[in-house]
C-alpha positions in Angstrom: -5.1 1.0 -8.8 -8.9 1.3 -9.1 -9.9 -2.1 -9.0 -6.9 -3.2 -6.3 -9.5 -4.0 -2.9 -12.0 -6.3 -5.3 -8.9 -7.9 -6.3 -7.1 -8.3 -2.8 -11.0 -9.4 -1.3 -11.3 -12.1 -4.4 -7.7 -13.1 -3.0 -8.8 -13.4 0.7 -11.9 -15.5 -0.4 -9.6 -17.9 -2.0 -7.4 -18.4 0.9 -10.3 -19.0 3.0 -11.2 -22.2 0.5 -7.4 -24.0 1.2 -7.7 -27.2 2.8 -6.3 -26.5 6.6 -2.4 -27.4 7.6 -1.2 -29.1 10.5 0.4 -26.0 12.9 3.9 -26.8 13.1 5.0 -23.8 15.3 3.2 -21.0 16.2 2.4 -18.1 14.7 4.4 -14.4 15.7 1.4 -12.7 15.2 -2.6 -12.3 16.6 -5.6 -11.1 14.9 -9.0 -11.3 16.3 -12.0 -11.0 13.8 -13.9 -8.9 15.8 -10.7 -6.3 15.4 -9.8 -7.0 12.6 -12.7 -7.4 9.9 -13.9 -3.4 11.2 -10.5 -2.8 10.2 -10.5 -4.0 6.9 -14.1 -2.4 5.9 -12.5 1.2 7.4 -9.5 0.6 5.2 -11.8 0.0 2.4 -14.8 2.8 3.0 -11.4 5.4 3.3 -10.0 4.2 -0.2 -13.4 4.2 -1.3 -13.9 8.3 -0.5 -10.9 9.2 -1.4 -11.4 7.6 -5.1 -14.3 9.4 -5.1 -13.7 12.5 -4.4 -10.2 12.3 -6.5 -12.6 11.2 -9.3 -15.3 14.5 -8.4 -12.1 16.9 -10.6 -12.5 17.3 -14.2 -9.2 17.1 -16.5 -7.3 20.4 -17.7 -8.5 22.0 -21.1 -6.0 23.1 -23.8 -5.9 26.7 -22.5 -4.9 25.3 -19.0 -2.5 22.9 -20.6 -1.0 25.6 -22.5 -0.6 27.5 -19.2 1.7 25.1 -17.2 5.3 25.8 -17.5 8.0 23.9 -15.8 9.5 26.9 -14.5 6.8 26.6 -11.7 8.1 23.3 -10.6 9.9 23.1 -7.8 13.7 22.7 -8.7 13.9 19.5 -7.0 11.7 17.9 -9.5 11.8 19.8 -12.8 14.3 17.4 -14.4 11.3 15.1 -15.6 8.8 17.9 -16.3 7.5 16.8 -20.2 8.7 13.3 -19.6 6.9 10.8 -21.4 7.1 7.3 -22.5 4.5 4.4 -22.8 7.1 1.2 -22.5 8.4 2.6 -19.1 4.7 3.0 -18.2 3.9 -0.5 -19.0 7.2 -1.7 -17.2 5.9 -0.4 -13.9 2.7 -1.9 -14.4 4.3 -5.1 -15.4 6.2 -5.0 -11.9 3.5 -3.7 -9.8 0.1 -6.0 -10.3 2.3 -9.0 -10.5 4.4 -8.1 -7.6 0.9 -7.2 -5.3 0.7 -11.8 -5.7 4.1 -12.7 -6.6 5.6 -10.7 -3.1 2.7 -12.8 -0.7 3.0 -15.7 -2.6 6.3 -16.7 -1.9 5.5 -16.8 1.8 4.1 -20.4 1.2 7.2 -22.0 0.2 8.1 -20.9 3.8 6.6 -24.4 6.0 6.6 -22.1 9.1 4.8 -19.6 7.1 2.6 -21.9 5.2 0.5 -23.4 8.0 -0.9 -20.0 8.7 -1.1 -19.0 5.7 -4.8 -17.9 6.5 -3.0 -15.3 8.8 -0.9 -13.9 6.7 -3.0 -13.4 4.0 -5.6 -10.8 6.4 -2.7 -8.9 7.6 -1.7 -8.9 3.6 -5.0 -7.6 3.2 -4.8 -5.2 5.9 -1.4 -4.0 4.7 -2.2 -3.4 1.1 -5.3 -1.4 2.2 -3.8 0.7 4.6 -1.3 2.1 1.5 -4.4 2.1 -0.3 -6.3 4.4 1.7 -3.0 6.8 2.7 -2.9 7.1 -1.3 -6.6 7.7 -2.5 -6.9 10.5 0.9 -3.8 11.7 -1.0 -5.2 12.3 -4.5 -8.6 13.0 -3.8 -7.1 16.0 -1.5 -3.6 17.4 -3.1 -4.4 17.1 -7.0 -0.8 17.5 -8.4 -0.2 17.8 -12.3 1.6 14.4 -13.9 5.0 15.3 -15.3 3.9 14.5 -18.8 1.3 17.4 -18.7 4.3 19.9 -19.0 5.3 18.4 -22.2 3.6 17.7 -25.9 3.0 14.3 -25.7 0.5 12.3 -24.7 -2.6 12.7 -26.7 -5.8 12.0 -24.9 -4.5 11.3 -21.9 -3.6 14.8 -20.8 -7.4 16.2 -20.4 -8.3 12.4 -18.6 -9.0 13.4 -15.0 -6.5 11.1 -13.5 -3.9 12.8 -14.8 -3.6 15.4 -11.5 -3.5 12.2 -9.5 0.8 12.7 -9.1 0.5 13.1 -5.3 1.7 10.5 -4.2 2.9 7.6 -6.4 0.5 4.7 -6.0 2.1 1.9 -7.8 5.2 3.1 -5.6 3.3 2.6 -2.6 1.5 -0.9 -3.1 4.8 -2.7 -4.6 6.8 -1.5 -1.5 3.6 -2.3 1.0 3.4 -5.9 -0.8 7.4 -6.5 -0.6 8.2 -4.6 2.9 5.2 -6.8 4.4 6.7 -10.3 2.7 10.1 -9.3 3.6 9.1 -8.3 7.3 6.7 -11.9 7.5 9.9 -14.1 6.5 12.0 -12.1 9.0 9.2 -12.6 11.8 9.2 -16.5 11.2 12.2 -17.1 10.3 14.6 -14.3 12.6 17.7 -16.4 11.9 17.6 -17.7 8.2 21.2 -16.5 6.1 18.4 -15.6 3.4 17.8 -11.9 6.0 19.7 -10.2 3.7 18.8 -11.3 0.4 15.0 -10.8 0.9 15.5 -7.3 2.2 17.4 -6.2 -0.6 14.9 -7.5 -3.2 12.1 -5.9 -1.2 13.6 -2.3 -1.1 14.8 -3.2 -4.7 11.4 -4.1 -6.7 9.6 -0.8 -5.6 13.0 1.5 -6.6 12.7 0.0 -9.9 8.9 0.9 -10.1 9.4 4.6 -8.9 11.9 4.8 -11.8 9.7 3.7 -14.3 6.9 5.9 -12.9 9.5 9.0 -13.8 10.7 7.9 -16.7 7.1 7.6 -17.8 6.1 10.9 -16.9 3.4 10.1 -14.1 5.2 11.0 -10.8 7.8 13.0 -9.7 10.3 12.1 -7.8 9.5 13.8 -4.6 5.5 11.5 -5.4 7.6 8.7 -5.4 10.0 8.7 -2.6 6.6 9.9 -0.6 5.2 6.4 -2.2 7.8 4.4 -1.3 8.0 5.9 2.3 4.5 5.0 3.0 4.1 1.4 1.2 7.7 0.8 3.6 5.8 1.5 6.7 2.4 -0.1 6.0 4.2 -3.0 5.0 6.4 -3.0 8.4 4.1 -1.3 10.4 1.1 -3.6 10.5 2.6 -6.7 10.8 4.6 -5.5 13.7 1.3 -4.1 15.5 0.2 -7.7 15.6 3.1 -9.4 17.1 2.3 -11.1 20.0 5.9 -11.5 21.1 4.6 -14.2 24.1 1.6 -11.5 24.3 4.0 -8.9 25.6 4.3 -5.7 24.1 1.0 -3.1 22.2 -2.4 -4.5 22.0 -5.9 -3.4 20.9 -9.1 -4.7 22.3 -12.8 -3.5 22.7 -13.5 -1.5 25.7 -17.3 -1.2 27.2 -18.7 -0.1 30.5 -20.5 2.2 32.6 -19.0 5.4 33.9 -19.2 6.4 38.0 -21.6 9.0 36.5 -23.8 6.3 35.2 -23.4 7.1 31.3 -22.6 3.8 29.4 -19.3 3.9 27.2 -17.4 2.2 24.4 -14.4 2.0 22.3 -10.9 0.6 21.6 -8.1 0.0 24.4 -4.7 0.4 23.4 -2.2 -1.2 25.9 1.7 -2.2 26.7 2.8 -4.8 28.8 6.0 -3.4 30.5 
């Protein structure tokens, strides 16, 4: 998931170069650049120090391999302690990276959706991001030991450093961020479409498939995938529902500057509800 922000930013930039639509109804949401964009470069300098202090560990040597047993697994995920299998790996990466444009990119066959597309494709950004940082705070803080590590197999891989990156499941959490979000978008523009159902289900669907593959594989538990899943879920309902505008009723954010009765000068963020 290293390389995920450079690809989501290369994404944003190309959005930014489609020729402008026509606004055929408004838009559910508001975003502000001045909010927004200090958002985004947060979101990104968190992922960034998490990666790197989750890249700052050195892999286990054959006397610490040797050491692990899977009695010392908690019960609730010992069944796929020495799991290991390459096709099941590639599986989840074949549903993951292609879901993280495939979930988005259906949104523009949706001519409500479409014409602010723009829009969309920040909060995307926003969404992705925010599963991004939860998950590299994660690793670079809680080192867990893959599943595969209490097994034989796996040749190089099991003294690579990544490999007590387990907590949490990060392809998990960036399918479900990218499916929750498109499935929440279609619901916010289109709150009475007979399709509700169908795009739910494929939403909560794609990621369950992911977080089996990642066990199968042997590089998440399952108690690092259903914390994955329960964090990509939110981000990707979360955000866009903290930008609803709902006729500019309900939370908002803004910048906040002024001048004390003492006389000292003060900034920050205001968070307010319209009741």
């Amino acid at each position: 998931m290293k390389h995920l922000s450079a690809l989501l930013l290369a994404g944003t930039l190309g959005l930014a170069s489609l020729p402008a639509t026509a606004q055929k109804a408004p838009s559910p949401y508001h975003t502000r650049f001045a909010i927004d964009a200090p958002i985004i470069a947060g979101e990104l300098a968190v992922s960034g120090f998490g990666l790197y202090r989750s890249m700052q560990r050195s892999g286990l040597n054959a006397t610490e391999l040797a050491a692990l047993r899977k009695e010392d697994v908690p019960r609730f995920d010992r069944f796929s302690a020495g799991y290991f299998s390459e096709s099941a790996q590639t599986a989840s990466d074949l549903l993951c990276y292609p879901a993280l444009a495939i979930a988005p990119g259906l949104l523009a066959l949706s001519p409500a959706i479409r014409s602010h597309y723009g829009q969309v494709a920040v909060l995307y950004v926003q969404t992705v991001l925010a599963a991004d940082a939860l998950f590299t705070t994660s690793i670079g803080n809680l080192p867990r030991y893959r599943p595969f590590l209490y097994g034989t197999e796996g040749g190089d891989q099991r003294t690579s450093r990544i490999e007590t990156n387990s907590f949490f499941a990060g392809h998990t959490a960036h399918t479900a961020a990218a499916t929750f979000f498109a499935a929440k978008v279609f619901h916010d523009f289109n709150p009475d479409s007979p399709a509700q159902p169908y795009v739910w289900g494929a939403a909560a669907a794609v990621p369950a498939a992911v977080a089996y593959c990642r066990i199968r594989a042997g590089k998440h538990f399952l108690s690092d995938n259903i914390v994955g899943y329960a964090v990509g879920a939110t981000m990707g309902v979360v955000v866009p529902q903290l930008h609803k505008m709902a006729g500019r009723r309900g939370i908002s954010l803004s910048p906040l500057q002024g001048v004390n009765v003492n006389g000292y000068a003060y900034s920050g963020m205001l968070l307010s509800k319209q009741l």
